[in-house]
C-alpha positions as CSV (number, residue, x, y, z in Angstrom):
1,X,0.0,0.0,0.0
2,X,1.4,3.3,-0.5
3,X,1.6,6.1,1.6
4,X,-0.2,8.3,0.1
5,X,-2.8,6.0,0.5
6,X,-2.4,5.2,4.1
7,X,-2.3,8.9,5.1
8,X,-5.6,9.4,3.1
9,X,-7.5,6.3,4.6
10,X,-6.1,7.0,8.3
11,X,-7.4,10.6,7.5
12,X,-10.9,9.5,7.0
13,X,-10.9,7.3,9.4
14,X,-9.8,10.1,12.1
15,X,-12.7,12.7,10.6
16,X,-15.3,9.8,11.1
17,X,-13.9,9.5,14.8
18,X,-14.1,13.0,15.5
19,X,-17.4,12.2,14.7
20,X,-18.4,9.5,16.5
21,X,-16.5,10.3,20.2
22,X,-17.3,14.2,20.2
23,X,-20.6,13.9,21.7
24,X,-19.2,11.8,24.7
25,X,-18.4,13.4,27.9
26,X,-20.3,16.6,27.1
27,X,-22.4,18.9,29.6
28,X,-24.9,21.3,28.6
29,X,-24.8,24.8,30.2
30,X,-28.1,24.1,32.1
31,X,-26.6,20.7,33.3
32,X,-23.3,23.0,34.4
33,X,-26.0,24.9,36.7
34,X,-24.9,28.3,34.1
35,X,-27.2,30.4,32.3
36,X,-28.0,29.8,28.5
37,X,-26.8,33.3,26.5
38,X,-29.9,34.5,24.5
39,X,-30.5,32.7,21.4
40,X,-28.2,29.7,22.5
41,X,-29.1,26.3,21.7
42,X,-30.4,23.9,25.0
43,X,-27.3,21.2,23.3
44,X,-24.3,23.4,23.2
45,X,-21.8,22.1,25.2
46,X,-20.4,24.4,28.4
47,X,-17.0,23.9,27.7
48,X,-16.0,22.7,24.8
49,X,-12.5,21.0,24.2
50,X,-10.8,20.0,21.2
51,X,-7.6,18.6,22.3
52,X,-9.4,16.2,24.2
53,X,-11.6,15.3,21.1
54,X,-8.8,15.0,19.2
55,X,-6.4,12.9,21.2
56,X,-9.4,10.5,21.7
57,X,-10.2,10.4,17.9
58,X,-6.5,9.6,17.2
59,X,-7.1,6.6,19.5
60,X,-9.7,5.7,17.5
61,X,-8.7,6.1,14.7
62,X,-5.4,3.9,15.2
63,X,-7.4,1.3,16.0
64,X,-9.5,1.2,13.4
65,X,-7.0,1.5,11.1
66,X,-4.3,-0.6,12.6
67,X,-7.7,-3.3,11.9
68,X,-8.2,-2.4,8.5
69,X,-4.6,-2.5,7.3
70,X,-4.3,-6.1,9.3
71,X,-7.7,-7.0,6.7
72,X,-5.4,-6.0,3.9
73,X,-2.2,-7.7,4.5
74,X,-4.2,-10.7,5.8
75,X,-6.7,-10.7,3.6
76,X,-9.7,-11.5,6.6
77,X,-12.8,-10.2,4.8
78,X,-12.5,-9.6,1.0
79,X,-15.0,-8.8,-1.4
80,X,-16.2,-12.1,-2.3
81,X,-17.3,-12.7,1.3
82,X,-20.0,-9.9,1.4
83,X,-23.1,-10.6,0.2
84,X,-25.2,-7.5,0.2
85,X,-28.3,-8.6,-1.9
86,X,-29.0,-12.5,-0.5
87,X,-27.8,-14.1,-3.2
88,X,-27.0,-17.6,-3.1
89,X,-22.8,-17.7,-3.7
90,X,-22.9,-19.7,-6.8
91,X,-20.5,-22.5,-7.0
């Protein structure tokens, strides 16, 4: 694999971590016991911190790709082991 294409797939894989561990370990204003600012929304977060998001999406996102670069060398799950439209595998 090139590296071009591993910094491209880790990449992705860190945005969609981002993603997915951002909304953890979040308080709301109201749940901080502060008041809301006019025209706030009742989600935004009291303090928000993106060095903390980040550090935890890089975790992520070495795991996940660590496992996806294992499925290529290995060669775990390839393409003729999904079947997305129930079709008997025909022999």
């Amino acid at each position: 694999m090139e590296w071009t294409s591993i910094i491209a797939i880790f990449s992705l894989f860190w945005v969609l971590s981002a993603f997915l561990v951002m909304p953890f370990g979040m308080r709301t204003v109201e749940e901080e016991g502060h008041q809301r600012v006019p025209g706030q929304v009742d989600s935004a977060p009291a303090q928000f911190r993106p060095g903390r998001i980040a550090v935890r999406a890089t975790i992520l996102a070495v795991v996940m790709f660590d496992l996806f670069y294992a499925n290529y060398v290995f060669g775990w799950i390839g393409v003729e082991n999904l079947n997305l439209f129930g079709r008997p595998p025909t022999t």
